[in-house]
C-alpha positions, 0 to 999 in steps of 0.5 A: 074108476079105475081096475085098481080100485075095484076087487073084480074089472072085467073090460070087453070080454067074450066068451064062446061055448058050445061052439064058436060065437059066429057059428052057434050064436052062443056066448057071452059079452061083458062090455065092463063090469066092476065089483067092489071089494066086499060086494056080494053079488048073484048073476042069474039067467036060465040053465045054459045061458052061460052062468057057469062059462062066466064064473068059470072065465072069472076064476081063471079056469076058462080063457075067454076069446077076448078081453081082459079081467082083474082082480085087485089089480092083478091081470088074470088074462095075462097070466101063464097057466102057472101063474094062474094056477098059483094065483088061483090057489092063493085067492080065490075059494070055489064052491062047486054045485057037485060039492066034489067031496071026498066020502072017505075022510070026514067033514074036517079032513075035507076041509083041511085038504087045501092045506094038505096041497100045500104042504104035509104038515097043516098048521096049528092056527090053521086047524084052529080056523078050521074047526071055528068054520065048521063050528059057525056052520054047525057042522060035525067035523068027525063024521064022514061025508056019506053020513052027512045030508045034502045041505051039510055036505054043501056046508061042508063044501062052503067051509073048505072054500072059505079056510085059506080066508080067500079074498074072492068066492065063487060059487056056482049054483050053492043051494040048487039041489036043497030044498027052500029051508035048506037053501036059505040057511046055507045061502045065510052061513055063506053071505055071513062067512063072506062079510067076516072075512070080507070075501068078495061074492059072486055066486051064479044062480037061478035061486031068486030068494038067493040072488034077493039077499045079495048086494046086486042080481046081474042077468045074463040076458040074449048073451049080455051081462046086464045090471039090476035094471036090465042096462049093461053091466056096470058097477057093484058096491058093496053093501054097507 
């Protein structure tokens, strides 16, 4: 299979952190790894083994040591800061576990502010889509974000990533500070929001009731991503 028939290809990438490789022995080595258009996938591993390096090198925000990593053919390795900071803008939705909310504006004004970088004026079909989100994730749209509980502000969070209908989320550990009630129906929204907009899913995680749910679980084990049943990471398809 080639990279241009798969949303995510990741070849011989290895990402340092906490210091160099060869000093720390801290890092992580994706040999190859695909992901199909659509699939929704949880890499899983224990707090520090590199979760949020990986998804972090995934979105562009973090250059690994070597490698090379695709998105629907595009080679994000190889693009300028610019060029990665625009692409990211067009395709790619970030949920961030700290939710990095604005408490001044509401739950809307949140969620429009994408729009708002690009541009002053937010238009009338996008405000449409946005109030149809936040009516899907029952949430409040006039309310400020300091009245809203922690699983509405993880709503509120998901929502926004998902407003410019990116075709690639990333979400960095989604239900880690909810409780199990909370965690599964904001896990619930987020993999229905997906399948709607046939986004495609990689969420890093330690919520096995989370990563149970998804098309596939990958763990980052002693440095390396391995699949399902512990081999290197391979290939995920979507679910039908």
């Amino acid at each position: 299979m080639s990279c241009s028939a798969v949303a995510l290809c990741v070849r011989d990438v290895a990402v340092a952190f906490g210091g160099r490789r060869g000093a720390s022995g801290r890092g992580i080595d994706v040999a190859a790894w695909d992901v199909a258009a659509g699939a929704q996938v949880a890499v899983c591993g224990p707090s520090g083994s590199g979760k949020t390096t990986l998804l972090d090198t995934l979105a562009g925000l973090r250059a690994p040591n070597r490698g090379r990593v695709w998105w629907d053919g595009d080679e994000i390795t190889a693009m300028s800061q610019p060029q990665l900071d625009r692409w990211r803008r067009a395709r790619v939705g970030l949920v961030f576990q700290q939710f990095h909310l604005f408490p001044g504006l509401s739950a809307l004004e949140n969620v429009l502010l994408p729009f708002r970088f690009r541009g002053f004026t937010v238009p009338a079909e996008a405000r449409r889509r946005v109030r149809d989100l936040l009516a899907t994730a029952a949430l409040p749209e006039g309310r400020r974000v300091t009245e809203l509980s922690r699983g509405e502000m993880q709503r509120v969070a998901l929502v926004r990533a998902l407003a410019t209908a990116p075709p690639v989320v990333l979400a960095d550990e989604p239900t880690a500070s909810l409780d199990r009630d909370t965690a599964a129906h904001v896990g619930s929204i987020m993999r229905a929001m997906c399948r709607e907009a046939r986004a495609t899913l990689v969420v890093a995680t330690h919520d096995p009731a989370l990563a149970a749910t998804l098309d596939a679980t990958f763990h980052i084990a002693e440095g390396t991503l391995r699949g399902p049943a512990g081999e290197p990471a391979a290939r995920t398809r979507a679910a039908a």
